[in-house]
N, C-alpha and C positions, 0 to 999 in steps of 0.2 A: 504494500500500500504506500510508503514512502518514495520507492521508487517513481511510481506513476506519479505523485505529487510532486515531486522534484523535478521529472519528465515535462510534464504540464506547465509548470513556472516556466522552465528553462522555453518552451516552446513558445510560450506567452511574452515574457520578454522579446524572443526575440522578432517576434509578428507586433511586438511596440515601436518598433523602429522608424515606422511609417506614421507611427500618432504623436510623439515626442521624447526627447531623453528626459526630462523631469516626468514620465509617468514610469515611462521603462524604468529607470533610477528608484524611484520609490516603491515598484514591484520586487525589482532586484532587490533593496533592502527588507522586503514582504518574506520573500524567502531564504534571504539568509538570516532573519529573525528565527524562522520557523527550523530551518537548519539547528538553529544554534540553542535551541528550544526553548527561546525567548517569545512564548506562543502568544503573551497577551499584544505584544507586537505587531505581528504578523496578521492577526484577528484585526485589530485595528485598521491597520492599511488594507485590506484583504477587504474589509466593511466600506472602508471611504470607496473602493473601488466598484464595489457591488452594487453601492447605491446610484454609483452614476451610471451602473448600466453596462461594466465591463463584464462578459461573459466568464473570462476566464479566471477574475476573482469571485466572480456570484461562485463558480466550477471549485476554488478551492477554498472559498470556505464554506461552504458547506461539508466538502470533505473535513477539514477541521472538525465539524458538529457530529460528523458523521461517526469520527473514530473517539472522538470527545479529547483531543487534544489540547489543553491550554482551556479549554471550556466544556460544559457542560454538555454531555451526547443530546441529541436534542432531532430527532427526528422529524420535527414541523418545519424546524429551521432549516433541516437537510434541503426537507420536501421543498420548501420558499423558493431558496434558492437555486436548487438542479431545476426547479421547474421555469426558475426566468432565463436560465442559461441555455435549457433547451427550448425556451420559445424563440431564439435566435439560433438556433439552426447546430446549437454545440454539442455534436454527436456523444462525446464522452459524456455529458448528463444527460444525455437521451439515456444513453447506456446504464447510468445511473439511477434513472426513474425505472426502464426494467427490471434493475436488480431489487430497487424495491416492493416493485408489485409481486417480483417473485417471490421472494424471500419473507414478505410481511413486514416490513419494518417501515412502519411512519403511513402505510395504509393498508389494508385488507388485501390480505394473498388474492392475487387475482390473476390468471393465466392470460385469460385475453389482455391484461391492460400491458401485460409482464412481455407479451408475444409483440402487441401493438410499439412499444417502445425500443423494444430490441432491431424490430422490422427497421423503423424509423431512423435509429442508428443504423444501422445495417447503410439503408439507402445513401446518409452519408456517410459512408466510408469507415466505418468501425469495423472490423475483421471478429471479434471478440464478439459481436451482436449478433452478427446470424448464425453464428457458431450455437448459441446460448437459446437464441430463438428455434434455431431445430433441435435442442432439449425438450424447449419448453412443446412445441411441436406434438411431441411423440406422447405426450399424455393429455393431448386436448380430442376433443371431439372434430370430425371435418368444421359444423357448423359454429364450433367455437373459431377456427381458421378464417373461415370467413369473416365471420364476422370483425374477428382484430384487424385482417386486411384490409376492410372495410373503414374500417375507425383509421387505419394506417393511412389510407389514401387519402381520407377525408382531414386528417389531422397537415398530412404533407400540404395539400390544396388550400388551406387554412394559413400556411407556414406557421406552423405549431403555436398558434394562436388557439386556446380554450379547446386541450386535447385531455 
């Protein structure tokens, strides 16, 4: 799990390059806070970023809530946030709302919603998603199939806007 977090910064920063060095800058010290497990830090800058709408702080702190690093495990806050990141198209919390309809955590095991967001990922470019989505797959019914392809297209044609 720290890898992928570290993966994520490193990735995020350097897709900053094109928006400014004082944001890049202050994400770079995001994560070498959180490196250095200086977490209420990192939560801080990770917040200021989330709130303006940066995906890939919304993307890591929730991860934060998620493993309850520096804060409180916190499953709504997961949910808040993966869900603003994937309304902008941020395949890894697309990934990350499947994981949690699979698994229950922060809402109701739910296959279809668990398949619908996997899919979604999948389409952009996660490898890990359709992998996870033909798990989840092999213990739905066809008409549960449908039906998430269903919610998938109409969610995609939406641009994951109130999926």
């Amino acid at each position: 799990m720290r890898t992928r977090f570290i993966a994520l910064c490193i990735s995020f920063i350097l897709l900053l390059g094109s928006v400014g060095k004082s944001i890049a800058d202050s994400l770079s010290d995001a994560v070498d806070a959180y490196n250095a497990g200086e977490y209420q830090t990192a939560e801080r800058i990770f917040m200021q970023f989330a709130k303006q709408g940066f995906a890939d702080a919304q993307f890591n702190l929730a991860l934060m809530y998620d493993n309850g690093k520096g804060v409180p495990q916190d499953y709504q806050t997961v949910l808040k946030w993966w869900t603003s990141a994937a309304e902008q198209g941020f395949a890894e919390a697309q990934y990350s709302l499947g994981l949690m309809y699979d698994n229950g955590h922060g809402v109701p095991q739910d296959d279809v919603y668990a398949y619908m967001w996997h899919n979604i990922s999948a389409y952009n470019g996660d490898i890990k998603a359709s992998e996870n989505r033909d798990l989840i797959a092999k213990r739905m019914t066809p008409s549960q199939i449908e039906k998430a392809q269903t919610l998938a297209h109409a969610c995609v044609s939406k641009e994951y806007k109130d999926c």
